[in-house]
PDB file of N, CA, C, O and CB in Angstrom:
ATOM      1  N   UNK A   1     214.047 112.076 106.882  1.00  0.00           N
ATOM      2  CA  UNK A   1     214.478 112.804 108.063  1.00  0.00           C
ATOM      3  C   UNK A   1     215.904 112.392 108.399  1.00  0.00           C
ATOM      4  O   UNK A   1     216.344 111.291 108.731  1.00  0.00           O
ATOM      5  CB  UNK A   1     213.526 112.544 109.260  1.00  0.00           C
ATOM      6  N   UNK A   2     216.474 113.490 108.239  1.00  0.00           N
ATOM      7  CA  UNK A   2     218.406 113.200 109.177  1.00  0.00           C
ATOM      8  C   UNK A   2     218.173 112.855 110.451  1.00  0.00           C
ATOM      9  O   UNK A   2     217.031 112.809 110.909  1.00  0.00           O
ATOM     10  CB  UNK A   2     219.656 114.784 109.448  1.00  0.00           C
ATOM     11  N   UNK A   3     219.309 112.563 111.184  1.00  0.00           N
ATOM     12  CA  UNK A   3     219.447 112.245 112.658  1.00  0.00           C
ATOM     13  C   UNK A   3     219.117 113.831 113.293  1.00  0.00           C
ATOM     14  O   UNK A   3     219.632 114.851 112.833  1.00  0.00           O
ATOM     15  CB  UNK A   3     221.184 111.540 113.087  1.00  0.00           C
ATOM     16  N   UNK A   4     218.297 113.807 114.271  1.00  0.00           N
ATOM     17  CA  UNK A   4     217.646 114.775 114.964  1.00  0.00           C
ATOM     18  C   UNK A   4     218.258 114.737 116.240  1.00  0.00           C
ATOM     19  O   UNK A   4     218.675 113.582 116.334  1.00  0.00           O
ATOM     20  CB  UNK A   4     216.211 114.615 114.998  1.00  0.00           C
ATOM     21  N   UNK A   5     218.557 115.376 117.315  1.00  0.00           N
ATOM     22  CA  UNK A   5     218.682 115.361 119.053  1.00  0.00           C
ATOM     23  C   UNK A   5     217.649 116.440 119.430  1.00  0.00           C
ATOM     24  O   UNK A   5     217.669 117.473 118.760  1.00  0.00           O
ATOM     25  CB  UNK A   5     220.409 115.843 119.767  1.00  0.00           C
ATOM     26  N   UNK A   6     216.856 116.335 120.306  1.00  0.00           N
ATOM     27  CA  UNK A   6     215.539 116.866 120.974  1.00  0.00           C
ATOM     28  C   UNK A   6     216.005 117.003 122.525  1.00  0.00           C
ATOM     29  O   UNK A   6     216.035 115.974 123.199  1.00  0.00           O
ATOM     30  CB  UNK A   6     214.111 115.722 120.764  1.00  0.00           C
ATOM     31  N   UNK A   7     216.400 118.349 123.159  1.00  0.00           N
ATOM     32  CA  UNK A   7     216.510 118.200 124.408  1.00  0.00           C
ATOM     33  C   UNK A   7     215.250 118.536 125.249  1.00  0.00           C
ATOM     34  O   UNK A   7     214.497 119.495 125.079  1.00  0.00           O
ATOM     35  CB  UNK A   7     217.571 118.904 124.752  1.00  0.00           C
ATOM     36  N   UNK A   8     215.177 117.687 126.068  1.00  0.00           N
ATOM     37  CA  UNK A   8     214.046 117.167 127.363  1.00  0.00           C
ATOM     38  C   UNK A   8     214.678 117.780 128.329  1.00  0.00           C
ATOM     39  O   UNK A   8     215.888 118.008 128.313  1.00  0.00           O
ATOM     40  CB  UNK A   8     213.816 115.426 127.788  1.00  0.00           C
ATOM     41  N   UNK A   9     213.814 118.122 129.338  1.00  0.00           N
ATOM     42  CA  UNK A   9     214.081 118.395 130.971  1.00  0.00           C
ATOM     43  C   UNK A   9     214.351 117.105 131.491  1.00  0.00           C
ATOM     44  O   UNK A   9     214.097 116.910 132.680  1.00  0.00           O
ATOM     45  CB  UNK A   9     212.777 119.072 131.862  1.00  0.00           C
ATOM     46  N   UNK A  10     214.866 116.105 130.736  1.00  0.00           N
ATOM     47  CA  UNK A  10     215.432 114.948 131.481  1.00  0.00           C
ATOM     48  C   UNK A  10     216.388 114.492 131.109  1.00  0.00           C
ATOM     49  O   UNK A  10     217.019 113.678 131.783  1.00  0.00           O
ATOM     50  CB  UNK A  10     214.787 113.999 131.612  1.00  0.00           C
ATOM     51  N   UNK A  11     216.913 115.069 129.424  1.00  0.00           N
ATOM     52  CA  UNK A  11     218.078 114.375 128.858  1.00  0.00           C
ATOM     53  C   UNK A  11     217.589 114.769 127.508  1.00  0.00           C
ATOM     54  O   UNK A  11     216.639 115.507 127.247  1.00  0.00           O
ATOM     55  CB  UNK A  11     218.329 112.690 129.198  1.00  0.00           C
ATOM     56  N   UNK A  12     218.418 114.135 126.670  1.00  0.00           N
ATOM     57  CA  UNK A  12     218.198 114.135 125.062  1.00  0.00           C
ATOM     58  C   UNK A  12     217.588 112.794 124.633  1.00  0.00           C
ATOM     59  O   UNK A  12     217.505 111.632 125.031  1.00  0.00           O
ATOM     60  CB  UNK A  12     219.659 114.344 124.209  1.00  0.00           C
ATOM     61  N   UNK A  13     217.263 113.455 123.762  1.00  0.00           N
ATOM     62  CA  UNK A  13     216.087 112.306 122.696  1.00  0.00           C
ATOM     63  C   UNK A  13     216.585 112.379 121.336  1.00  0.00           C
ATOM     64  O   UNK A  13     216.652 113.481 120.791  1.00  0.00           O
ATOM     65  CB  UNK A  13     214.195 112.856 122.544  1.00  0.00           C
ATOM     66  N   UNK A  14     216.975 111.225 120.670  1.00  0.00           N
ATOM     67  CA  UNK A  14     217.884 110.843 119.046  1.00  0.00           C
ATOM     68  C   UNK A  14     216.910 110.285 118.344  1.00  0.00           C
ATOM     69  O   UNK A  14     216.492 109.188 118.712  1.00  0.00           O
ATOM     70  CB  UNK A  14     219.299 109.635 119.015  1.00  0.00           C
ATOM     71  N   UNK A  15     216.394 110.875 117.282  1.00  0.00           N
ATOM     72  CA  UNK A  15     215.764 110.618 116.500  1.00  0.00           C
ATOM     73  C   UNK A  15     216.613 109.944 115.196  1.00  0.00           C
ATOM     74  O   UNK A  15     217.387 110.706 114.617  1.00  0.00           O
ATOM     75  CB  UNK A  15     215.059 111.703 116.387  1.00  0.00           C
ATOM     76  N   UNK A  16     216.505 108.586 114.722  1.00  0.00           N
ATOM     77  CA  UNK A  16     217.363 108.175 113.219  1.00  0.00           C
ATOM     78  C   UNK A  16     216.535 107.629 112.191  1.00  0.00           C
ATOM     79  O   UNK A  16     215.420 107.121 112.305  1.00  0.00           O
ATOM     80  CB  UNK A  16     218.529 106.997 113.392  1.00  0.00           C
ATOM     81  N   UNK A  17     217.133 107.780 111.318  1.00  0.00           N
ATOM     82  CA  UNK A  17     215.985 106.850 110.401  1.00  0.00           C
ATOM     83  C   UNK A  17     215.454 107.733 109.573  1.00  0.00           C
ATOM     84  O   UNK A  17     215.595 108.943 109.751  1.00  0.00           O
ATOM     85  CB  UNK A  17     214.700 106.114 111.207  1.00  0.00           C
ATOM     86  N   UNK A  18     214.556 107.048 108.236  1.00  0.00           N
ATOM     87  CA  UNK A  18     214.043 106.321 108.673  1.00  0.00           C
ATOM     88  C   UNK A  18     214.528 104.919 108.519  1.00  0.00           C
ATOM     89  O   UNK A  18     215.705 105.175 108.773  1.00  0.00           O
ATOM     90  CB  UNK A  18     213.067 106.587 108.381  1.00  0.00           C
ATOM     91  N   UNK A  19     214.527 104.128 108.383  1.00  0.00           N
ATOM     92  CA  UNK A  19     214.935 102.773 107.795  1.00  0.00           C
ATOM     93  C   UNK A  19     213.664 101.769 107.983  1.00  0.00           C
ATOM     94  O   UNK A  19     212.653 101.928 108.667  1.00  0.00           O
ATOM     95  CB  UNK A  19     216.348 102.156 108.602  1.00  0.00           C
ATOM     96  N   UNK A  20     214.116 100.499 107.010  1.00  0.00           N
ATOM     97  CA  UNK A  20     213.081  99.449 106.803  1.00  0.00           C
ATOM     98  C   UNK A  20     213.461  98.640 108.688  1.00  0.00           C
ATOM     99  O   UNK A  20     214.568  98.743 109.216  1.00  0.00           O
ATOM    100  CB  UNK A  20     213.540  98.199 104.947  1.00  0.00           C
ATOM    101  N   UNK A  21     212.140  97.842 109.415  1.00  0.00           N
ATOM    102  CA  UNK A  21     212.898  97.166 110.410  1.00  0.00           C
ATOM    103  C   UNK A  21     212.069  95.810 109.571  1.00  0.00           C
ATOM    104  O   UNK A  21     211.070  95.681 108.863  1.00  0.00           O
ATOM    105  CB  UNK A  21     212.661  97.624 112.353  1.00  0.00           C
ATOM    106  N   UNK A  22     212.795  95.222 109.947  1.00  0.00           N
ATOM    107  CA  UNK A  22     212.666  93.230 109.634  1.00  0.00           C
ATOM    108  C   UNK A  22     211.766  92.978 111.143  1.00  0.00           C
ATOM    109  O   UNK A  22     210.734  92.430 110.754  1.00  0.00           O
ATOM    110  CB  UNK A  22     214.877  91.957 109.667  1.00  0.00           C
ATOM    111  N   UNK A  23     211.710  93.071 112.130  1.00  0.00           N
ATOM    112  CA  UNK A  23     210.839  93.149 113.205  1.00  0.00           C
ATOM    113  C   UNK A  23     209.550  93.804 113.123  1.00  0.00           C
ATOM    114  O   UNK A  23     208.486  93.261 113.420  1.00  0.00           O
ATOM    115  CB  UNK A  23     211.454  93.688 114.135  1.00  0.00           C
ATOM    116  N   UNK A  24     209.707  95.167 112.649  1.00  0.00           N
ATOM    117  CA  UNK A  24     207.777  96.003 112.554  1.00  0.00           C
ATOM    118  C   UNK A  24     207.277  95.237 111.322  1.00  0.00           C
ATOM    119  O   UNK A  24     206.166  94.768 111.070  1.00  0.00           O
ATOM    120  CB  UNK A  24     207.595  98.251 112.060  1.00  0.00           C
ATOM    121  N   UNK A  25     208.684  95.250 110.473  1.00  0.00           N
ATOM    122  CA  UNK A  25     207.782  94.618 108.990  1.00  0.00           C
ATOM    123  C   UNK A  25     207.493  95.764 108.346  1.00  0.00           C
ATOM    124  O   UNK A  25     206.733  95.677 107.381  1.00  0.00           O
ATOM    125  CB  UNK A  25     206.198  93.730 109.206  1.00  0.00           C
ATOM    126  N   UNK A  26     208.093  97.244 108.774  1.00  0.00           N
ATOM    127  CA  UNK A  26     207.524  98.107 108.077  1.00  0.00           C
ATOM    128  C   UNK A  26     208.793  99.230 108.247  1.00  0.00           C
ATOM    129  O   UNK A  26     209.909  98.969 108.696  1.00  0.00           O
ATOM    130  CB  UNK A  26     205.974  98.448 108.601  1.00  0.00           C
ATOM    131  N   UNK A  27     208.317 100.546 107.765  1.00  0.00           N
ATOM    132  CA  UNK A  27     209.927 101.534 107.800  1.00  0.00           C
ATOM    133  C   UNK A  27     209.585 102.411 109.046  1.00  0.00           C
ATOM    134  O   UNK A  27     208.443 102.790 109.302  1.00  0.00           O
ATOM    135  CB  UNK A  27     210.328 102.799 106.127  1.00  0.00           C
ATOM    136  N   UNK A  28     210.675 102.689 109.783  1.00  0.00           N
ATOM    137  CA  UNK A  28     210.436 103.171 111.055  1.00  0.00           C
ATOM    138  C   UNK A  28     211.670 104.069 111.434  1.00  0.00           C
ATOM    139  O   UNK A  28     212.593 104.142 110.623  1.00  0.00           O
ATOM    140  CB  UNK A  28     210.191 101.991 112.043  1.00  0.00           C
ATOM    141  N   UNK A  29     211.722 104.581 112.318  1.00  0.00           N
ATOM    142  CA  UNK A  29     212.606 105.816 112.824  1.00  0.00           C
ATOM    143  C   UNK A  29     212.489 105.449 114.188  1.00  0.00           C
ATOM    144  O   UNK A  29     211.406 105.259 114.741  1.00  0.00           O
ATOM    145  CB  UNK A  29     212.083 107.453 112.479  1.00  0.00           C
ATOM    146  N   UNK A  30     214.252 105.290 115.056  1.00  0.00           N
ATOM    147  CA  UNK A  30     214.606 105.124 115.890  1.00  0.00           C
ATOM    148  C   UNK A  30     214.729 105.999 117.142  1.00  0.00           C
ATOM    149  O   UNK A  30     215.613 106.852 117.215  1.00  0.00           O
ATOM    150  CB  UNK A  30     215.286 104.755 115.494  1.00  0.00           C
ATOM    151  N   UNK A  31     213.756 105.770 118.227  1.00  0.00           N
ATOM    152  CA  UNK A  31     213.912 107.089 119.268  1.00  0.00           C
ATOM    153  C   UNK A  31     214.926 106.282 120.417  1.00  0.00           C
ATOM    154  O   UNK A  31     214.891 105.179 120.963  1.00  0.00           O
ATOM    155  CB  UNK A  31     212.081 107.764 120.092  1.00  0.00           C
ATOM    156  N   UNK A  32     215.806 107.424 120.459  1.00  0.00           N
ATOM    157  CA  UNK A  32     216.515 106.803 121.828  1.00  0.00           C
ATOM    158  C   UNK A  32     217.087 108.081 122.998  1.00  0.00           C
ATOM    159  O   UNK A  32     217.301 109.245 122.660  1.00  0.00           O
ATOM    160  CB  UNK A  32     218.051 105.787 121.238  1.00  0.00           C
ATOM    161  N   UNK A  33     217.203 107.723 123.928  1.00  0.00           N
ATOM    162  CA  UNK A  33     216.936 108.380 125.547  1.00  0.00           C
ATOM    163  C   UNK A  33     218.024 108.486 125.839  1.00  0.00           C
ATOM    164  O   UNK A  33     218.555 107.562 125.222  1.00  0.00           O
ATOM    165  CB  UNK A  33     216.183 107.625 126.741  1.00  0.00           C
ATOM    166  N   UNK A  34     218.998 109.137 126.535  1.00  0.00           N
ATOM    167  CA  UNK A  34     220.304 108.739 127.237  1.00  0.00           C
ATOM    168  C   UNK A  34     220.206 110.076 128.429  1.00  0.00           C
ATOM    169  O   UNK A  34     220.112 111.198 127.931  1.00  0.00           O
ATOM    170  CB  UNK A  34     221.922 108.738 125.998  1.00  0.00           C
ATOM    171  N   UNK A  35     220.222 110.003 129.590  1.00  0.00           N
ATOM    172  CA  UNK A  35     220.240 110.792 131.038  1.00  0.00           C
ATOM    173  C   UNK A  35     221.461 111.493 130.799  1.00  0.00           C
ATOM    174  O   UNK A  35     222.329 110.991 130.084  1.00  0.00           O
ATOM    175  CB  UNK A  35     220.291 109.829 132.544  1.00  0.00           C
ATOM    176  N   UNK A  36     221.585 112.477 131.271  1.00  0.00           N
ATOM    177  CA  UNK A  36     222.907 113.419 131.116  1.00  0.00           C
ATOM    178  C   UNK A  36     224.351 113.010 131.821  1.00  0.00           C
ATOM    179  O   UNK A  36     225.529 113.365 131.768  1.00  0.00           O
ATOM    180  CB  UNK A  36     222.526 114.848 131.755  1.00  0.00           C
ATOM    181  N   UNK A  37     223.372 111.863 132.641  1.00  0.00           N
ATOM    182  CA  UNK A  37     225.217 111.411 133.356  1.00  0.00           C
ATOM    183  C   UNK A  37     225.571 110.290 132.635  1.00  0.00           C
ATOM    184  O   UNK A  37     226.736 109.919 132.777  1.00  0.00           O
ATOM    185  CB  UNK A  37     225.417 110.837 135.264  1.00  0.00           C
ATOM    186  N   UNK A  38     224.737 109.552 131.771  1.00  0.00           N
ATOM    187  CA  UNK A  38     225.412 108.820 130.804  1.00  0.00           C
ATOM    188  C   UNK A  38     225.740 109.179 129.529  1.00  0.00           C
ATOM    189  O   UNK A  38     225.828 108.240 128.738  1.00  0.00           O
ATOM    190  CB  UNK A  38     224.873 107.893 130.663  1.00  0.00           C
ATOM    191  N   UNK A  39     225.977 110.449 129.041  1.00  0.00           N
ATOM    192  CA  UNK A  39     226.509 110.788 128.325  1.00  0.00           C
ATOM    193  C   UNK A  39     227.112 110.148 127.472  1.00  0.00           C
ATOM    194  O   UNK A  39     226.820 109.607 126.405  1.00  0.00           O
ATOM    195  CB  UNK A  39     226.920 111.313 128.696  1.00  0.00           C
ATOM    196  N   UNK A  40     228.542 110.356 128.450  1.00  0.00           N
ATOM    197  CA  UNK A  40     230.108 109.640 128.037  1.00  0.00           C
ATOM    198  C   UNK A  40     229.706 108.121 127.815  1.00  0.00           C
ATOM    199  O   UNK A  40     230.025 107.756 126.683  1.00  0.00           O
ATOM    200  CB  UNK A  40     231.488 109.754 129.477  1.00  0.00           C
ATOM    201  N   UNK A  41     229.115 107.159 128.551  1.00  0.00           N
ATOM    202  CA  UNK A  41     228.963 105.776 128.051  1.00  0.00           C
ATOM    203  C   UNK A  41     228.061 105.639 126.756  1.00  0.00           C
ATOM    204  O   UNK A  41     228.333 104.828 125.871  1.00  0.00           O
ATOM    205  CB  UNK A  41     228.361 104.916 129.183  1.00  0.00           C
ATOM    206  N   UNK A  42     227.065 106.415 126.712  1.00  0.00           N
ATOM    207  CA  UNK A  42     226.052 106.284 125.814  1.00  0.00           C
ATOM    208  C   UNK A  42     224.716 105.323 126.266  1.00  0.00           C
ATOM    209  O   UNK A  42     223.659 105.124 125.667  1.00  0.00           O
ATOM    210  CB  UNK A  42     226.735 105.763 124.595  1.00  0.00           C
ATOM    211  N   UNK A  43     225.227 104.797 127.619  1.00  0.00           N
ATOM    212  CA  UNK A  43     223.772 104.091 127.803  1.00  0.00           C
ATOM    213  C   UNK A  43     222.400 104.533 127.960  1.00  0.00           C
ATOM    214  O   UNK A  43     222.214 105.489 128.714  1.00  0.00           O
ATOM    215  CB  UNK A  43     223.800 103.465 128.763  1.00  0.00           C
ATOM    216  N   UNK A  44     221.311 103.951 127.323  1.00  0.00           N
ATOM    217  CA  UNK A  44     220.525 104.801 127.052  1.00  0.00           C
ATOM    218  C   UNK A  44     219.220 103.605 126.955  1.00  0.00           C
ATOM    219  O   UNK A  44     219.410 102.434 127.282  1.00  0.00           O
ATOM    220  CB  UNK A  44     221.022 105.769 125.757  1.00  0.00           C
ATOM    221  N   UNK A  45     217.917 104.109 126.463  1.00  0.00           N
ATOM    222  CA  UNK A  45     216.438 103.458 126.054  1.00  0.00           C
ATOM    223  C   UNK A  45     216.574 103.264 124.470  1.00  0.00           C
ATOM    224  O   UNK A  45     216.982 104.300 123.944  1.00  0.00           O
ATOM    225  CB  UNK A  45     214.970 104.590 126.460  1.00  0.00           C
ATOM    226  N   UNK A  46     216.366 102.326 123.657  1.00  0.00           N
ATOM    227  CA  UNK A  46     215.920 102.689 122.348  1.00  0.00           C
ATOM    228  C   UNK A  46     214.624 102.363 121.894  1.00  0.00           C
ATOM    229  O   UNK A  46     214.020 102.368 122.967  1.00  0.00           O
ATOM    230  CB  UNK A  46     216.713 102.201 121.490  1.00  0.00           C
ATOM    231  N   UNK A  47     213.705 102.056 120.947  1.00  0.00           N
ATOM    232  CA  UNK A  47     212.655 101.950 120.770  1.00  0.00           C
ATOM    233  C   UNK A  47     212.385 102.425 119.074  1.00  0.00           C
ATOM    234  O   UNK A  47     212.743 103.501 118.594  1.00  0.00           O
ATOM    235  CB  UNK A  47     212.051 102.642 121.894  1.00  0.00           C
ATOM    236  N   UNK A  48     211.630 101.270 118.308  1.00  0.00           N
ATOM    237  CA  UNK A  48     210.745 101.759 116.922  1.00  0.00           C
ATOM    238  C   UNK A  48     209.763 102.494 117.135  1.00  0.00           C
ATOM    239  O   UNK A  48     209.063 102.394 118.142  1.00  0.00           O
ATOM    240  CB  UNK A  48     210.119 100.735 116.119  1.00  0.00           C
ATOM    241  N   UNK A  49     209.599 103.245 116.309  1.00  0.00           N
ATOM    242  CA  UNK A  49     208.156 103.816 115.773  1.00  0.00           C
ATOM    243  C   UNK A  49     208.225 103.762 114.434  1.00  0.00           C
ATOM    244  O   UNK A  49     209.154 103.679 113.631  1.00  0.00           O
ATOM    245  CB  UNK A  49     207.763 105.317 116.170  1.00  0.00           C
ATOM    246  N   UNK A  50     206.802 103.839 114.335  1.00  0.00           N
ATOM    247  CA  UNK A  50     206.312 103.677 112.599  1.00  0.00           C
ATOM    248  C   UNK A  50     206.759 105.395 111.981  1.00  0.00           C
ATOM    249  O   UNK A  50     206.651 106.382 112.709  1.00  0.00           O
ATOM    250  CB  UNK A  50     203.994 103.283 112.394  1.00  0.00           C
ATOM    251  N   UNK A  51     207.174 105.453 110.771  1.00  0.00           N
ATOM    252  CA  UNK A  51     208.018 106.599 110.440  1.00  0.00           C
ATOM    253  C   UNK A  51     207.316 107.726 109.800  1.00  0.00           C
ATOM    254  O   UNK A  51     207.703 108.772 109.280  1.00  0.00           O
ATOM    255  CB  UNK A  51     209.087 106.189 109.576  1.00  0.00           C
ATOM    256  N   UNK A  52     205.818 107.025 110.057  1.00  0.00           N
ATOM    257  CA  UNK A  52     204.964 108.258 109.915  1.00  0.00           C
ATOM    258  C   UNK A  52     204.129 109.153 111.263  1.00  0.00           C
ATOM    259  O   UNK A  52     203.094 109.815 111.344  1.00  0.00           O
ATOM    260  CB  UNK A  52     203.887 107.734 108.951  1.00  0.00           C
ATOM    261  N   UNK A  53     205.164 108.765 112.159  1.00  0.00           N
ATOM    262  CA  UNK A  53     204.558 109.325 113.223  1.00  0.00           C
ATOM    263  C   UNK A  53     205.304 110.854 113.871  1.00  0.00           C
ATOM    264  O   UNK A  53     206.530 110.960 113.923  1.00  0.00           O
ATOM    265  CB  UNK A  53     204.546 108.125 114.260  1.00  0.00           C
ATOM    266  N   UNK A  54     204.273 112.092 114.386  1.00  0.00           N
ATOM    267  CA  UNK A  54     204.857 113.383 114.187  1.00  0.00           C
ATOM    268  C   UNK A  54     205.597 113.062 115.588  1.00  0.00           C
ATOM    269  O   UNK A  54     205.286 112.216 116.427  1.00  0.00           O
ATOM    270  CB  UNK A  54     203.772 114.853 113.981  1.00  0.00           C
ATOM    271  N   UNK A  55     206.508 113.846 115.596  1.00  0.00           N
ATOM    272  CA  UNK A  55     207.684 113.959 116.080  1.00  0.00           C
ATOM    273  C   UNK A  55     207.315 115.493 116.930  1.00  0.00           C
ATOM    274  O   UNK A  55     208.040 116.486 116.874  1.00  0.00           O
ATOM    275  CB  UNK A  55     208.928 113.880 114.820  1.00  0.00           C
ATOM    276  N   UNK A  56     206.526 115.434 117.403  1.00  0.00           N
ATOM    277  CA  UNK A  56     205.926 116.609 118.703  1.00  0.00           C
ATOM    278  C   UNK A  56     206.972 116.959 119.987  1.00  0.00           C
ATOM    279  O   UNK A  56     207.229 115.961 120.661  1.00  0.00           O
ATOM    280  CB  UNK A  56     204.405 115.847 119.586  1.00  0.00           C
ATOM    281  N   UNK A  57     207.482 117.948 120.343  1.00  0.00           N
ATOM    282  CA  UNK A  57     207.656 118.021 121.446  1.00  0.00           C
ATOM    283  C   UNK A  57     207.176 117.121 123.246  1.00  0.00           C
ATOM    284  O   UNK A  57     207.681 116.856 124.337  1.00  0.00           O
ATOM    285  CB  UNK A  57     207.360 119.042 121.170  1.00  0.00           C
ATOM    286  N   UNK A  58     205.850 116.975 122.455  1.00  0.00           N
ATOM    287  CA  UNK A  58     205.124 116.713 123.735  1.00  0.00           C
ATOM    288  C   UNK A  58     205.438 114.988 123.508  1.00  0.00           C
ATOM    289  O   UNK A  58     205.672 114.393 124.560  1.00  0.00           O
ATOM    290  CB  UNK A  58     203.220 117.359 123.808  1.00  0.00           C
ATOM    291  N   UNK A  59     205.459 114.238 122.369  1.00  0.00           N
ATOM    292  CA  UNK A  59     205.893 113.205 122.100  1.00  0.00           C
ATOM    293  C   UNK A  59     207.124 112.973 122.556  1.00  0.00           C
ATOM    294  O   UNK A  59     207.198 112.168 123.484  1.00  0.00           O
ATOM    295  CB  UNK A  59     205.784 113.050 121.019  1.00  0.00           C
ATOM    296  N   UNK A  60     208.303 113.545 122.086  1.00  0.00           N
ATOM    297  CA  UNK A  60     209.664 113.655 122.769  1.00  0.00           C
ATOM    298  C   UNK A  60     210.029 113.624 124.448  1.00  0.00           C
ATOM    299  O   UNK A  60     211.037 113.190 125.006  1.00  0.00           O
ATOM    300  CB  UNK A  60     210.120 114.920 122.298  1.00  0.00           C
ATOM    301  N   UNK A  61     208.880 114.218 124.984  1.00  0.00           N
ATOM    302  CA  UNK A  61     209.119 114.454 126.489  1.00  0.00           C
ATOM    303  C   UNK A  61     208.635 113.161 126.924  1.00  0.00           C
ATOM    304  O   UNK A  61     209.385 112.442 127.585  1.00  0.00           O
ATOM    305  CB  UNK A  61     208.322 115.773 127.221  1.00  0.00           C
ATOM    306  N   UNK A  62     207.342 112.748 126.595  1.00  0.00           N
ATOM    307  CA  UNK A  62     206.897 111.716 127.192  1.00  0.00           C
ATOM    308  C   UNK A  62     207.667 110.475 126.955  1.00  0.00           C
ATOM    309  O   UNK A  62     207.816 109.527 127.726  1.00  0.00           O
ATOM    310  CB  UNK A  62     205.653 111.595 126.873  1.00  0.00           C
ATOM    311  N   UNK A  63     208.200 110.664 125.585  1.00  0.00           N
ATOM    312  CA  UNK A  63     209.147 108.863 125.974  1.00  0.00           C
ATOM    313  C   UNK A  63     210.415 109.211 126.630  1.00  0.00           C
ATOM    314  O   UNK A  63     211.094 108.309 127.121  1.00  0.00           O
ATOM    315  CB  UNK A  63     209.766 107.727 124.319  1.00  0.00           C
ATOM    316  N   UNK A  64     210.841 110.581 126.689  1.00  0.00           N
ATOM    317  CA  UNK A  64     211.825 110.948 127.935  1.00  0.00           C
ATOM    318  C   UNK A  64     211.230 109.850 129.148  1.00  0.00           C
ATOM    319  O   UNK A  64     211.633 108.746 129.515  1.00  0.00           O
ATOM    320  CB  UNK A  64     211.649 112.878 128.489  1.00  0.00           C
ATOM    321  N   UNK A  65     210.056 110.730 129.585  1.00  0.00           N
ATOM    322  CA  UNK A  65     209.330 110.346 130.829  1.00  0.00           C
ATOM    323  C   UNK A  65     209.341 108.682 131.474  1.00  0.00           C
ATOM    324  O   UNK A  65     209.596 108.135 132.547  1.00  0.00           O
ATOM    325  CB  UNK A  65     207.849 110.747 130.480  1.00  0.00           C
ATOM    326  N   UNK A  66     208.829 108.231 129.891  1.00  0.00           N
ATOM    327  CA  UNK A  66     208.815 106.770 129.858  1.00  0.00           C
ATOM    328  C   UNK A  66     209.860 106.102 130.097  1.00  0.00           C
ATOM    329  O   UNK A  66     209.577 104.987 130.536  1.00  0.00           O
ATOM    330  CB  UNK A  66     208.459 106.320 128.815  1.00  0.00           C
ATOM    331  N   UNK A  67     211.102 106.319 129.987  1.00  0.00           N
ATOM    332  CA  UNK A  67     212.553 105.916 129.442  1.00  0.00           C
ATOM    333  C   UNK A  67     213.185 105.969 130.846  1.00  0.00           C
ATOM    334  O   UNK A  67     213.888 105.102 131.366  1.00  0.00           O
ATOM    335  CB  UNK A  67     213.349 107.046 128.181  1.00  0.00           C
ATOM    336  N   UNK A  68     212.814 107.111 131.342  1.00  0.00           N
ATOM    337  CA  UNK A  68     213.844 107.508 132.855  1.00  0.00           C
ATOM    338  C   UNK A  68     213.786 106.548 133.510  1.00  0.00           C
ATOM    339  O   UNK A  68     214.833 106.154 134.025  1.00  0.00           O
ATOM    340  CB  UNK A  68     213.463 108.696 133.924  1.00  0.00           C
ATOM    341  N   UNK A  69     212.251 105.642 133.788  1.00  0.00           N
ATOM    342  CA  UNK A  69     212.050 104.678 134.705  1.00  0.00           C
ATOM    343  C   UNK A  69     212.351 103.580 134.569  1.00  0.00           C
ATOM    344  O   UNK A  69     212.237 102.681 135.402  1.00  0.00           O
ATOM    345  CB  UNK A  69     211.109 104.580 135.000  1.00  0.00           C
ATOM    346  N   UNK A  70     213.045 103.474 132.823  1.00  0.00           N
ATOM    347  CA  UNK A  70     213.855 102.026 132.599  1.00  0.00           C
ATOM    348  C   UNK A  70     215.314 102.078 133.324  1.00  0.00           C
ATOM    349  O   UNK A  70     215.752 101.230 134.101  1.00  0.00           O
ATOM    350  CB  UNK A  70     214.131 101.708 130.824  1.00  0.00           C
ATOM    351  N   UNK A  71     215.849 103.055 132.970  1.00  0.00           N
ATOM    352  CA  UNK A  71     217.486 103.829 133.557  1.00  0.00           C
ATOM    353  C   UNK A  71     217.591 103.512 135.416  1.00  0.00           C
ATOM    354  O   UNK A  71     218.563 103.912 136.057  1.00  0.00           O
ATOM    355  CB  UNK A  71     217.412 106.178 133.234  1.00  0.00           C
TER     356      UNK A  71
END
């Protein structure tokens, strides 16, 4: 999978990877969050998943969901 962007009713969602992580111990694909007013900085949520996991809309929104309340 190439680098993906998924827009949310809360912001965008970056899908990368996949790559090996030295932390899961296994190959994984990078989801990350950034709110529309951080744009320009790029600050944002990141987070592994295992790289066999589907990549759903409804998946995308919810770690939106999840993410906003770290921001």
């Amino acid at each position: 999978m190439a680098n993906a962007t998924f827009q949310t009713e809360l912001g965008a969602v970056t899908a990368k990877g996949p790559y090996f992580s030295f932390v899961k111990g296994r190959e994984v694909i990078q989801l990350t969050f950034i709110k529309p007013e951080n744009e320009e900085n790029g600050y944002g949520v990141c987070k592994e998943f295992p790289s066999d996991i589907s990549l759903s809309p409804e998946f995308m929104t919810d770690f939106a969901e999840q993410s906003v309340n770290l921001l």
